[in-house]
VOMILO-10310 format. One record per residue (C-alpha): x, y, z; residue in one letter. Coordinates in steps of 0.5 Angstrom, whole numbers, plus 500, padded with zeros to 3 digits. Layout:
VOMILO-10310
[site [X; Y; Z]; 'A']
...
This chain:
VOMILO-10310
[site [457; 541; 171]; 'X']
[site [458; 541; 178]; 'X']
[site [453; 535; 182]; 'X']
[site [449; 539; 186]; 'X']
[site [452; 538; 194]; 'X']
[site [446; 534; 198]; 'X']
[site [446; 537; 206]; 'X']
[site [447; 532; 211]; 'X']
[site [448; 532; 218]; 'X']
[site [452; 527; 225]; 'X']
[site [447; 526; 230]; 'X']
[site [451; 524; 237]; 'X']
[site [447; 521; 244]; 'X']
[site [449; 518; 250]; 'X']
[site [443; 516; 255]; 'X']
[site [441; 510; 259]; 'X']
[site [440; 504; 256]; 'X']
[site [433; 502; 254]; 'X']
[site [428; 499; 249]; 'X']
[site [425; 504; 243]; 'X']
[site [432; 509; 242]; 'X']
[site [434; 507; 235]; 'X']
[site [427; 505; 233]; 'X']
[site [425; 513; 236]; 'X']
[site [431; 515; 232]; 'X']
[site [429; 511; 225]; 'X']
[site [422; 514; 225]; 'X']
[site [424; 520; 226]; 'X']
[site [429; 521; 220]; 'X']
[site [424; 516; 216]; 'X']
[site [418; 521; 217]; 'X']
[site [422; 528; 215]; 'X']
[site [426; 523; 208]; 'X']
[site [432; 522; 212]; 'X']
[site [437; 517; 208]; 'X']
[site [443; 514; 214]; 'X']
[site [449; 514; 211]; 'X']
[site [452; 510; 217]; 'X']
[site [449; 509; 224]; 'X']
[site [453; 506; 230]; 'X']
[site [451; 504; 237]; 'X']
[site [454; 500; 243]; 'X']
[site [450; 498; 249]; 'X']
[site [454; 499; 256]; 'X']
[site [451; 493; 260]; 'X']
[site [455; 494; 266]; 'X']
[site [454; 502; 266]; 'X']
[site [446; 502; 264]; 'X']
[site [448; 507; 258]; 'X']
[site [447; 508; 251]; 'X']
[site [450; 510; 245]; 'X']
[site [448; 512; 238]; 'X']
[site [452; 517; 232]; 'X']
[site [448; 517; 225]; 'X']
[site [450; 520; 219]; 'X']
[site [444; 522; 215]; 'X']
[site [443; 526; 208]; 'X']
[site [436; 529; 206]; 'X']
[site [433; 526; 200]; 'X']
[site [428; 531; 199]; 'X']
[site [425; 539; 203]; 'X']
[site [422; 535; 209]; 'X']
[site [428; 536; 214]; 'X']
[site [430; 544; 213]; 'X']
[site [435; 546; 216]; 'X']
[site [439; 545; 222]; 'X']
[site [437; 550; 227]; 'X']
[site [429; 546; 224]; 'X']
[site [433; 539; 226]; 'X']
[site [435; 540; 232]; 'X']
[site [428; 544; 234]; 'X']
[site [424; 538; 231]; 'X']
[site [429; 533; 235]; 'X']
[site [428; 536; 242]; 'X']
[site [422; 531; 243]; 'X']
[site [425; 525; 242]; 'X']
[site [432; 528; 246]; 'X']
[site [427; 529; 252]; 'X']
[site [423; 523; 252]; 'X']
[site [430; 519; 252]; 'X']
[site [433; 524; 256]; 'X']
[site [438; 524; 252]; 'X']
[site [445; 528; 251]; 'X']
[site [445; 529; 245]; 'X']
[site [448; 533; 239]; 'X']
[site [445; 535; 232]; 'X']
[site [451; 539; 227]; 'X']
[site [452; 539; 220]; 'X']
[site [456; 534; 217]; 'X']
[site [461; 540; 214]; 'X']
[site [461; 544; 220]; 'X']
[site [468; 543; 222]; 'X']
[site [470; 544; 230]; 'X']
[site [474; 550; 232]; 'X']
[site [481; 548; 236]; 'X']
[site [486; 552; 239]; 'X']
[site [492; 548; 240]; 'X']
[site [498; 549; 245]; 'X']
[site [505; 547; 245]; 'X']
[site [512; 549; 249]; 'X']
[site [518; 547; 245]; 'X']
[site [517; 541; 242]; 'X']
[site [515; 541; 234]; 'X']
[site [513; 534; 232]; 'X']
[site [505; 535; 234]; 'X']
[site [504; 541; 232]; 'X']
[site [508; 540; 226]; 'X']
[site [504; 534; 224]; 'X']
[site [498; 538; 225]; 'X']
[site [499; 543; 222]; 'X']
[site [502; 540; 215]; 'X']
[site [495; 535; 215]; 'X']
[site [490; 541; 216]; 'X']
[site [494; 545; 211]; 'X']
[site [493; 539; 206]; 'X']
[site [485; 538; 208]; 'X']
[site [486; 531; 211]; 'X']
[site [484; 534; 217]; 'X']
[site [477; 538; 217]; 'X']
[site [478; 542; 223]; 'X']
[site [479; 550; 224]; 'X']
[site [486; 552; 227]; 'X']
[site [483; 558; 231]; 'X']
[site [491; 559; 233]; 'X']
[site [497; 557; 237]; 'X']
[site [499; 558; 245]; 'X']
[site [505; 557; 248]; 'X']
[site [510; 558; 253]; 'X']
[site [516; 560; 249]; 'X']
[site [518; 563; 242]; 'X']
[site [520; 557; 239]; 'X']
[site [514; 555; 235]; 'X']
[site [512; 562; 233]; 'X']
[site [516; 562; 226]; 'X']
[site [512; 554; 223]; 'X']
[site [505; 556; 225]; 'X']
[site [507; 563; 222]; 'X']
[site [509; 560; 216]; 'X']
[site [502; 556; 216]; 'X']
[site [498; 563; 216]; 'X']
[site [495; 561; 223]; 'X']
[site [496; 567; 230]; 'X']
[site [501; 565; 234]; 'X']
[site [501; 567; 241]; 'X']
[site [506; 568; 246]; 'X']
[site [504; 567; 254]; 'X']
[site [506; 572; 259]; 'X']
[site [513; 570; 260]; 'X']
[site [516; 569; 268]; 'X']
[site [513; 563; 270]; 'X']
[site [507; 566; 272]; 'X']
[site [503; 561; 271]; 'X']
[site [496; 564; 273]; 'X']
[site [497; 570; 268]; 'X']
[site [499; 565; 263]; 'X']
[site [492; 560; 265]; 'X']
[site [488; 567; 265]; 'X']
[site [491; 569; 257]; 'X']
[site [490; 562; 255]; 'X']
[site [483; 561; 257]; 'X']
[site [481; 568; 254]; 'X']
[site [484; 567; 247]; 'X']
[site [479; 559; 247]; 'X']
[site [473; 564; 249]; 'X']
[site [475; 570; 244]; 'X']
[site [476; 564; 238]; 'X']
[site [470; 561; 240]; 'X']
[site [474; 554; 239]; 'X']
[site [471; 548; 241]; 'X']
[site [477; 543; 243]; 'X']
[site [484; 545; 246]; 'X']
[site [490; 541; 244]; 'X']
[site [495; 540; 248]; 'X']
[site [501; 538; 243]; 'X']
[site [506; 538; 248]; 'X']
[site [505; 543; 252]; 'X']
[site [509; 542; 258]; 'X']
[site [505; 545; 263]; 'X']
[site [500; 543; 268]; 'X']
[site [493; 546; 268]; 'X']
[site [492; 548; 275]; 'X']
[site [484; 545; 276]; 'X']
[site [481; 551; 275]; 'X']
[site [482; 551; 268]; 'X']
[site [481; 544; 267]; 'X']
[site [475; 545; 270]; 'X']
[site [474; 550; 265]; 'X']
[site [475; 546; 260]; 'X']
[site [472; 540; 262]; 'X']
[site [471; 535; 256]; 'X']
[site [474; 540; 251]; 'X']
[site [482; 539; 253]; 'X']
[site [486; 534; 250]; 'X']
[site [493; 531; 252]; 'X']
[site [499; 527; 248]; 'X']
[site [504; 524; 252]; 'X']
[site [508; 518; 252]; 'X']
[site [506; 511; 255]; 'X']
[site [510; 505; 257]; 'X']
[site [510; 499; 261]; 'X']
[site [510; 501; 265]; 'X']
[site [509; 507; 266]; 'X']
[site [515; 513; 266]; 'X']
[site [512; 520; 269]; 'X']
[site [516; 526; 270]; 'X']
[site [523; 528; 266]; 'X']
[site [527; 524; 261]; 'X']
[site [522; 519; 260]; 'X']
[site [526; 516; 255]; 'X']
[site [532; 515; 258]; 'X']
[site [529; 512; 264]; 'X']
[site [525; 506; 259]; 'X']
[site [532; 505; 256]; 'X']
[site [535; 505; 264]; 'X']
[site [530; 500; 264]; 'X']
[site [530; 496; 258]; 'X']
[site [523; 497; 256]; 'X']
[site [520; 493; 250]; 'X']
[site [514; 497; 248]; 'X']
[site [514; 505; 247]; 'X']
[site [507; 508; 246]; 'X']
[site [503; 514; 246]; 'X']
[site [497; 516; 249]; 'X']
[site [492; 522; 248]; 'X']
[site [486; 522; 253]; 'X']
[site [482; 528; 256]; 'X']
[site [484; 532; 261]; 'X']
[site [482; 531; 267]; 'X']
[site [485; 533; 275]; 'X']
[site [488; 527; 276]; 'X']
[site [495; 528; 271]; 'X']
[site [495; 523; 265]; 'X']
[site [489; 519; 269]; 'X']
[site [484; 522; 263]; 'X']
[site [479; 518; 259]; 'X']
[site [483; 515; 253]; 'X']
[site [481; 516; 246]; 'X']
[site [487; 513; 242]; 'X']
[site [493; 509; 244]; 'X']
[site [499; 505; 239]; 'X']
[site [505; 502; 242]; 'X']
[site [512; 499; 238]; 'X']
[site [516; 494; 240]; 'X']
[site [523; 495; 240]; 'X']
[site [530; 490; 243]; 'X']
[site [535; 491; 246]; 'X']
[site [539; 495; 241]; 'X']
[site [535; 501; 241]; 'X']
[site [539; 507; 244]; 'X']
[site [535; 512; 249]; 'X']
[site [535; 517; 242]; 'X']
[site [532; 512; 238]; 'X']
[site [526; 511; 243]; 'X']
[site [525; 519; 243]; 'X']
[site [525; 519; 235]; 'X']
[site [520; 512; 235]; 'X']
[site [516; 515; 241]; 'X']
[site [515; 523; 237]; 'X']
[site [512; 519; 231]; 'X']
[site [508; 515; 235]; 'X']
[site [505; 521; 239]; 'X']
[site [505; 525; 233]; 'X']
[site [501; 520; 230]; 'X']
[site [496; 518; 235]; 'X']
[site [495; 526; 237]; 'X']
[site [493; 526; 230]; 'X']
[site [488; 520; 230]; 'X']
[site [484; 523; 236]; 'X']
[site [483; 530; 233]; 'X']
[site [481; 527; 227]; 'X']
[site [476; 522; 232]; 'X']
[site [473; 529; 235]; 'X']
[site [473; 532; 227]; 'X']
[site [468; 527; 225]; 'X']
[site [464; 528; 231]; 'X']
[site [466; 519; 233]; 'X']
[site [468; 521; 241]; 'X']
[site [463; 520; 246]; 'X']
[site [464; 521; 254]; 'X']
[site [462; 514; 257]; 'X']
[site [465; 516; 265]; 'X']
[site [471; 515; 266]; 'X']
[site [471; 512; 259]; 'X']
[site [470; 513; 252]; 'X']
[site [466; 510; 246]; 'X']
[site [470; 512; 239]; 'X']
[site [466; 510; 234]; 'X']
[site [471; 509; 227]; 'X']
């Protein structure tokens, strides 16, 4: 006999800092039989910010359902004036994810979302060229193949409309090499993420690899952030480096860097997943 599946939910907030937030909360699940199952909170003392996730089941009919929760909720969110949000702990976040010619991002994703470690719904994947469309394909997802030429603002324009006709939640960029004009990040101010490398320091722009060798670095990283105007400068979710020396070759840091952006890109997506990445300025809070 199959356990019966108990309904649960996340609840995100960011607001300013203040006395009775977390107690508000606590009642407010307590008087509807609320049971947490996890609560994380950090106080920003600099910025006068707080910030809350909560994962909580039912333990019995009070809560309803969560269209009810989020009515309920509104109170409590208005009197804190918090940016707040309430989803079911099943509801899995849409993502549409764009790449250029590189695989090892996609790839990854892919294979994880194929073997249920990551609980996301790929509505579909956007590139520049044709190079991807065989591997995604294979996995059963749409493939869609940007308006070629280099015409960039019919390419923007294509992209943004396959994001509002899936309804996706997040863009990913898993090496998409293009650079978003600040309209369309405006566009998708908040829902747009990025992988590159990251060095100390840092190498911007064409073969980055080879001019870390030329260089002799002794850290390769990768960063995922979200994208803002300002190239690369967006607020970091997840960051991981790897110590080298002097013998590795320009190829062996193009192989160690791919693992690493594969491997960060997919722990940030895995962060949005689960509803643990909050906005904090320039900044972010990851609760894991």
């Amino acid at each position: 006999m199959t356990d019966p599946v108990v309904p649960s939910w996340v609840l995100t907030l960011a607001c300013a800092d203040r006395v009775g937030i977390v107690a508000a909360v606590s009642q407010f699940l307590a008087e509807r039989g609320g049971f947490i199952t996890d609560s994380q909170q950090y106080a920003d003392r600099e910025a006068g910010r707080f910030f809350m996730r909560v994962a909580f089941e039912a333990t019995d009919e009070r809560l309803g359902d969560t269209e009810r929760l989020r009515e309920d909720f509104a109170d409590v969110g208005t009197r804190f004036a918090m940016d707040w949000r309430l989803t079911a702990a099943d509801e899995r976040p849409r993502m549409l994810i764009a790449v250029s010619k590189g695989s090892h991002c996609l790839a990854d994703l892919l294979h994880r979302w194929q073997t249920g470690t990551l609980a996301v719904d790929i509505m579909g994947v956007v590139s520049n060229h044709p190079d991807m469309r065989r591997i995604t394909e294979w996995h059963g997802i749409p493939y869609h193949e940007l308006p070629p030429n280099g015409d960039k603002a019919a390419q923007e324009a294509a992209l943004l409309g396959i994001f509002e006709r899936t309804q996706s939640e997040y863009l990913i960029l898993a090496r998409y090499m293009q650079v978003l004009s600040e309209g369309l990040v405006e566009a998708l101010a908040g829902r747009c993420v990025n992988i590159h490398h990251s060095f100390l320091p840092g190498f911007k722009g064409a073969r980055p690899y080879h001019r870390a060798h030329e260089r002799g670095v002794k850290l390769i990283g990768a960063t995922a952030h979200f994208v803002t105007a300002d190239l690369d400068e967006g607020p970091i979710i997840e960051q991981a480096v790897e110590r080298i020396d002097h013998r590795a070759t320009a190829e062996d840091m193009i192989r160690i860097g791919r693992d690493i952006e594969a491997q960060v890109l997919a722990r940030a997506v895995g962060w949005l997943a689960d509803r643990r990445v909050l906005r904090n300025g320039g900044k972010t809070v990851v609760f894991r």
